[in-house]
N, C-alpha and C positions, 0 to 999 in steps of 0.2 A: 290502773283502771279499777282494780279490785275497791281499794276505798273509795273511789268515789262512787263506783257503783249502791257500795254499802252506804253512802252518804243519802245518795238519789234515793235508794229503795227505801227506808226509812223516813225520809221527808213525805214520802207518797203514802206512806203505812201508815203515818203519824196521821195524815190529813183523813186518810178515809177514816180513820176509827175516832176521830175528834166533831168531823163532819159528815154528819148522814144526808146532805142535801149534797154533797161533794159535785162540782161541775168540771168538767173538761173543755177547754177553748182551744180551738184549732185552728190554723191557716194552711194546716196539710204540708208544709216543711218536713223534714226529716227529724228534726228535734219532736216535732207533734206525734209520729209515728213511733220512735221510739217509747214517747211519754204514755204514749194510749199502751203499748205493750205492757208496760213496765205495770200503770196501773191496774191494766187488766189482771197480772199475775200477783198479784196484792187482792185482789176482789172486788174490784172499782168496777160498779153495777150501776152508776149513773148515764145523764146526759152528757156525750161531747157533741159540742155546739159549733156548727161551719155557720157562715154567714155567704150564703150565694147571692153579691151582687148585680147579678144579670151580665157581670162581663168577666169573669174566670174563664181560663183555657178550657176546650169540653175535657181536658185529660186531668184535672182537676176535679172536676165532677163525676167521669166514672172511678174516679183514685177513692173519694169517698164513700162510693155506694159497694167499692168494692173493701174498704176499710168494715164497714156497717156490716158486710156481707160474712166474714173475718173473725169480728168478735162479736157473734151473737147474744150476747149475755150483757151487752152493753147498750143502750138509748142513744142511736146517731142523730141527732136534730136540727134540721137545715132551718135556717133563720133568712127572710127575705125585708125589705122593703113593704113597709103596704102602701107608701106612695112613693115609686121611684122617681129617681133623678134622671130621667131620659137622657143619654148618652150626654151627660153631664161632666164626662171626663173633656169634652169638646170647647165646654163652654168655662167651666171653673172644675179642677180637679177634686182643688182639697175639698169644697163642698159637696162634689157624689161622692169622694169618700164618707163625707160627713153622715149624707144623706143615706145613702146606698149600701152601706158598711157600718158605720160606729153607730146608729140610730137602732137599726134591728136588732145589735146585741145587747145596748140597754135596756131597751122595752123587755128584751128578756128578762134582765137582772132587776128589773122593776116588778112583770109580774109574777115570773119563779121565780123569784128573790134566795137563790144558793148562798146561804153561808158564806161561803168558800169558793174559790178557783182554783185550777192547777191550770199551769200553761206550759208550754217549751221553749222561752226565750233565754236566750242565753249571754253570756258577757261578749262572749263571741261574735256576736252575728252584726254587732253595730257599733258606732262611735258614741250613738246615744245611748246606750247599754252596760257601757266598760263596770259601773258601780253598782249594778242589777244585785240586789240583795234576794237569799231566798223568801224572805218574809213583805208584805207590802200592807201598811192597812188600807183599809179604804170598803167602801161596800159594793163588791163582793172584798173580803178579805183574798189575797192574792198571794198563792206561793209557786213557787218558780224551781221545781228539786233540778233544773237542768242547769243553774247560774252558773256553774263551774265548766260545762263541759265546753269542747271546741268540735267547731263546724269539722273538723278531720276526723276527731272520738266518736263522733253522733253515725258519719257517715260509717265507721268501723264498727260500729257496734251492730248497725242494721245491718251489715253485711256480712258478719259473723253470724247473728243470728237469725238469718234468713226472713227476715222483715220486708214486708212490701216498701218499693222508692216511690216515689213520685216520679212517672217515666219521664216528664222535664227536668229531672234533676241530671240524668246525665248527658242532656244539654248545655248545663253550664247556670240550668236555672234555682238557683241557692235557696231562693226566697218567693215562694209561692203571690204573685197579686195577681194583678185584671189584669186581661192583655194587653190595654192599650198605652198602660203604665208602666209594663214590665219587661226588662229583656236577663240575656243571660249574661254573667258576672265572667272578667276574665281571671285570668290566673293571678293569686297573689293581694285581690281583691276581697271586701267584707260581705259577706252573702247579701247583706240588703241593698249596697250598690247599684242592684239592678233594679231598684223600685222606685219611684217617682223619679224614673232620667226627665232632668233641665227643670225641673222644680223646686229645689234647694229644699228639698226636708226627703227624712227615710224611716217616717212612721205617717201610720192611715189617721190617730189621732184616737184611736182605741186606747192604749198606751197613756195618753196624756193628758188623760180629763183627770178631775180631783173625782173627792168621795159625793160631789153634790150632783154628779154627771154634766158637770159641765167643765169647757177646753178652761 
């Protein structure tokens, strides 16, 4: 644990003092919590960026304000729709995702236009992840200090260091989305399992645009 720790804290150190616009993206996972601790004790005084789709668990939502609450020294910035996809998970999923989710956080990266992102996805968490490198180009430039860790380390570590969970987590809910999407993952399963059940994909499509912001 020690080296990779020293690995992660260094990727995160590296970024803030390379990137003065440095941004944090979150889906409130436990890789996300950890990563906001980790940078916050490096001195990561930036935005971490949620994107509240109008359909998150409410425990989700005060998990965040209670995050915000937490690390005062930090910009928590909730990102919405300015034209939602009205219970769009009803009609076409992957399109409220589209709409409702991947749309508000590039209008971000279009008008703060960050350098830089840090996120908490890990090789772990997916089958579409297993090759997740820590570096990504693309705009924002995208680094990932968590590529190495496992969903069992992440959980250990926040629990060693007395880290707020997300209280869905010890439900069985691995991977933070909208409720209508999302259930809890069973034993032995990949945390994002539980996200888009009977859909055939396990990314919102944030993940998988190029550098032109488009899929």
């Amino acid at each position: 644990m020690y080296e990779l720790l020293e690995e992660t804290t260094k990727l995160i150190a590296d970024a803030i003092d390379s990137h003065s616009d440095l941004a944090i993206t979150t889906g409130l996972n436990v890789a996300g919590t950890v990563l906001i601790d980790l940078a916050a004790k490096e001195g990561f005084a930036g935005d971490v960026v949620f994107v509240d789709t109008g359909y998150h668990f409410p425990e989700t939502i005060a998990f965040f304000k209670d995050l915000g609450d937490r690390y005062e020294t930090i910009n928590f910035v909730t990102l919405s729709s300015k034209t939602p996809f009205e219970d769009g998970f009803l009609e076409d999923p992957t399109r409220c995702c589209e709409i409702n989710k991947v749309e508000p956080l590039f209008s971000y990266f279009e008008e703060v236009a960050p350098s830089a992102i840090l996120n908490g996805r890990t090789r772990d968490s997916a089958k579409t992840r297993t090759n997740l490198s820590p570096f990504e180009e693309g705009t924002p430039f995208k680094i990932n200090p968590l590529y190495k860790w496992t969903t069992r380390s992440i959980i250990e570590f926040a629990e060693e260091n007395s880290l707020p969970i997300h209280p869905l987590v010890s439900e069985g809910y691995l991977s933070m989305g909208c409720w209508p999407c999302t259930r809890a993952v069973e034993d032995g399963q990949d945390p994002r399992a539980g996200r888009f059940v009977g859909q055939g994909r396990v990314e919102c499509g944030i993940w998988t645009r190029n550098t032109e912001g488009k899929k």
